[in-house]
N, C-alpha and C positions, 0 to 999 in steps of 0.2 A: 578507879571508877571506870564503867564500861564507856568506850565513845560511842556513843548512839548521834547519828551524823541528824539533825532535823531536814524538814520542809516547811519550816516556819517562814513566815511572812504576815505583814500587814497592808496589803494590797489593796484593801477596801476601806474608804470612809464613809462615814455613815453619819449622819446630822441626826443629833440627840439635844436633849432640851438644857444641855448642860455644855453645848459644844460639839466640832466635829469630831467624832472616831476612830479611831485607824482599827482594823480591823481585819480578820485571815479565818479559811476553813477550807480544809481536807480531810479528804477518803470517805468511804462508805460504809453506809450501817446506819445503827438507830444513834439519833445526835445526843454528843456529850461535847457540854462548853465547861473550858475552862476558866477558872477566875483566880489571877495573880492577886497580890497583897501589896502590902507599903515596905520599903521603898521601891519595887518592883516594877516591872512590865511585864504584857505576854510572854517576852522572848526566854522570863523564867520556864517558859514549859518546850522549848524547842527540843530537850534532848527526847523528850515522853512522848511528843508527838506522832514523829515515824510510825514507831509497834502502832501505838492506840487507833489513829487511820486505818490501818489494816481489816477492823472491827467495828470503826464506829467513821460516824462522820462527825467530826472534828471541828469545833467553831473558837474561836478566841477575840481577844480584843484586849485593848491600852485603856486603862479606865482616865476618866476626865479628868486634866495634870498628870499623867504619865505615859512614858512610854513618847510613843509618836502622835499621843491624843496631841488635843488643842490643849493648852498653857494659858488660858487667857489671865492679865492683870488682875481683873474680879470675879474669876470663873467661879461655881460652886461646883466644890470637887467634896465636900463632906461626906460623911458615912450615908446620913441618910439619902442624900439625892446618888449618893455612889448606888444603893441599893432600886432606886428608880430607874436609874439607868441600867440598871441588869434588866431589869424588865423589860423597859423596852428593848434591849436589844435582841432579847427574845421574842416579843413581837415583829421586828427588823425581819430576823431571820423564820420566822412562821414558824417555830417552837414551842408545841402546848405541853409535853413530856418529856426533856431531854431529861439526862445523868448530869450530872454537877461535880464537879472536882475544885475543891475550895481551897485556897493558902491565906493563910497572914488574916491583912482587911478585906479579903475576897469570902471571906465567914461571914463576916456581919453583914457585909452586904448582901449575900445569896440569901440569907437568913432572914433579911430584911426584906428581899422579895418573896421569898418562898412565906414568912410570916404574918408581915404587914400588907403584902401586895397580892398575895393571891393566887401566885405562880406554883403550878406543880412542878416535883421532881422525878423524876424513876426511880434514880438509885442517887445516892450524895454522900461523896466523900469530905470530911472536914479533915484537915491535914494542917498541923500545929497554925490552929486560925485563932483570932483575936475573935471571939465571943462571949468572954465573961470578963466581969471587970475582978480586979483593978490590972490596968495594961499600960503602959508605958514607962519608960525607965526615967531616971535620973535626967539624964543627957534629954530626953524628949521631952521632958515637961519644963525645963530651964531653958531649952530651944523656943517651946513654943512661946514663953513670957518675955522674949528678946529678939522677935523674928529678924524686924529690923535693922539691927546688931550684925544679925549674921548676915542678911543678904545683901551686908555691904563688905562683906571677905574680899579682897583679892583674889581674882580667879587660882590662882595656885593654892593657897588655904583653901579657898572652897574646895575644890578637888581630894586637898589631902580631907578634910572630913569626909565627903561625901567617901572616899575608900574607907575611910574604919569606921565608918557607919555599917558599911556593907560589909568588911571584913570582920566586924562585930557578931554575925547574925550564923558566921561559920565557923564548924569545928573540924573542916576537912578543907583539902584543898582541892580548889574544882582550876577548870581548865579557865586560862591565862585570859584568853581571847573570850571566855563567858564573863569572867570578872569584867574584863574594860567595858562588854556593851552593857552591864547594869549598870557602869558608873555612867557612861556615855548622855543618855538624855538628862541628864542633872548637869550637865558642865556648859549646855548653852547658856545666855543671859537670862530667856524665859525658863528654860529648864531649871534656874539657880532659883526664879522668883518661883519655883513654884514647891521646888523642894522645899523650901523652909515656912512657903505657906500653907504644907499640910501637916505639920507640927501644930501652926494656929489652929485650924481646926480640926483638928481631932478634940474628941468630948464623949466621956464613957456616957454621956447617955443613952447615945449612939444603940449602945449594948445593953442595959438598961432596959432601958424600954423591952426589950425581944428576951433577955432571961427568961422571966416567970412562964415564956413560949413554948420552951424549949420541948415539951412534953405533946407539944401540940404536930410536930413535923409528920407529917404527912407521906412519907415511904422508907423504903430501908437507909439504915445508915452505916457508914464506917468510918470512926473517929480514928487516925492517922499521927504517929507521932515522931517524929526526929527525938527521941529520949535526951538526948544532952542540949536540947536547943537553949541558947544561954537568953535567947530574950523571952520565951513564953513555956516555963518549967513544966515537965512533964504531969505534973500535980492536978495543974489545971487542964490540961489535956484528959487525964482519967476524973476531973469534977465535972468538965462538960459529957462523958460518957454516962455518968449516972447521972444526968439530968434527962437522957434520952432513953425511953425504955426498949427501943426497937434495935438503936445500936451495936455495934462489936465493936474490939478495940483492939488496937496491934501498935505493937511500940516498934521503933527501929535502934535497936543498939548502935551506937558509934554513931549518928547522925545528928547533927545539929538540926538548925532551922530550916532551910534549905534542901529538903531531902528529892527532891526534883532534878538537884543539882550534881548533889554533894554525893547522894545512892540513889543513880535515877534506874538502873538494872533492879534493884531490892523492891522499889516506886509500883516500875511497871508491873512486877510480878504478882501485888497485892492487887494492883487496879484493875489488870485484867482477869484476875481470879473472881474477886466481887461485881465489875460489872459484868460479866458473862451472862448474856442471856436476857439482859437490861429490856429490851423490847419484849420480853413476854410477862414483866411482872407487874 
């Protein structure tokens, strides 16, 4: 894997109706926000970052329960307010057109904006994202009927899950020091209560609801796939490409889930071929 060094950071908070934000954005050009997934943070897109600055101006964020967000007790961090708060933080940042780059639960939610809320796109990458049902595994739907259960682990147990949680999602090995910071914000107290409370709420409604949409997305698209990702089969990845008539589709051989991470040189090379020129379409 190439080391592509970041300038990532979450420098900025931002009061959203769901919670404070932690939040980052770099370089210039026409804006393109990224959107991490579950179990995730921004700091999934640090290696991508650098190149894409270069081109674009660059905005990120921890969505509500992750990352360096706020954790609250009662927070609502579900899909649908997850997709609310995309919105606004394009209003935050005075963005009526950016590009989109989606992973994981960062699909349903842009989708959720771009669908249910109104928000245009320029150009939008979907990148092995949770958009059609049925989605979650064994382990995730057993977790969420026992939250309880778990969020009373032993900080060592919890730890050793929350790694094969994460080392679940990879079919390559990425660098050492990226693995600890995905496990990193799950290992605090609040980090514990919050991982295991978005098991509870997760709800293929969520997704549901925005299918029969899918026809409706409104600028160009690039469905993105990690081919071997062992939690969201490449199947589904070319079923949300025929739901989209404007789409393309590119597989990634040898990539799991994680391809930001796992092949983020192969990543960059599709994202800056397709959004090239994003400001004039």
């Amino acid at each position: 894997m190439q080391k592509l060094k970041g300038n990532w950071s979450v420098d900025e908070t931002v009061k959203t109706s769901a919670g404070s934000v932690a939040a980052g954005r770099t370089g210039q050009g026409p804006d393109l926000v990224l959107a991490h997934g579950w179990p995730w943070s921004s700091f999934s897109w640090h290696r991508i970052i650098p190149a894409l600055s270069k081109q674009h101006r660059v905005h990120w964020y921890d969505m509500p329960g992750y990352g360096q967000s706020e954790k609250g007790a009662a927070q609502r961090s579900s899909l649908d307010v997850q997709g609310e708060i995309f919105a606004e933080m394009l209003e935050h940042w005075n963005l009526s057109r950016p590009s989109v780059v989606a992973h994981d639960f960062g699909g349903a939610t842009t989708l959720r904006a771009h669908l249910l809320q109104g928000r245009d796109f320029a150009k939008y990458v979907l990148m092995n994202v949770v958009a059609m049902r049925p989605w979650g595994s064994d382990f995730f739907d057993h977790v969420g009927r026992h939250v309880d259960a778990f969020t009373g682990l032993p900080p060592h147990i919890h730890r050793a899950v929350v790694e094969a949680y994460i080392q679940g999602a990879l079919v390559n090995e990425i660098d050492q020091g990226d693995f600890t910071k995905l496990v990193a914000p799950w290992l605090s107290e609040e980090g514990r209560r919050s991982f295991y409370r978005q098991f509870a709420l997760a709800d293929e409604r969520y997704t549901a609801e925005i299918e029969p949409m899918f026809g409706d997305i409104r600028c160009p698209v690039k469905v993105l796939w990690g081919e071997d990702d062992p939690w969201i089969p490449l199947e589904r990845g070319k079923a949300l490409h025929e739901r989209i008539p404007q789409a393309s589709f590119q597989a990634l051989p040898g990539v799991g889930h994680m391809p930001q991470l796992e092949a983020a040189d192969r990543v960059l090379e599709v994202l800056v071929e397709f959004l090239r020129d994003d400001d004039t379409v």
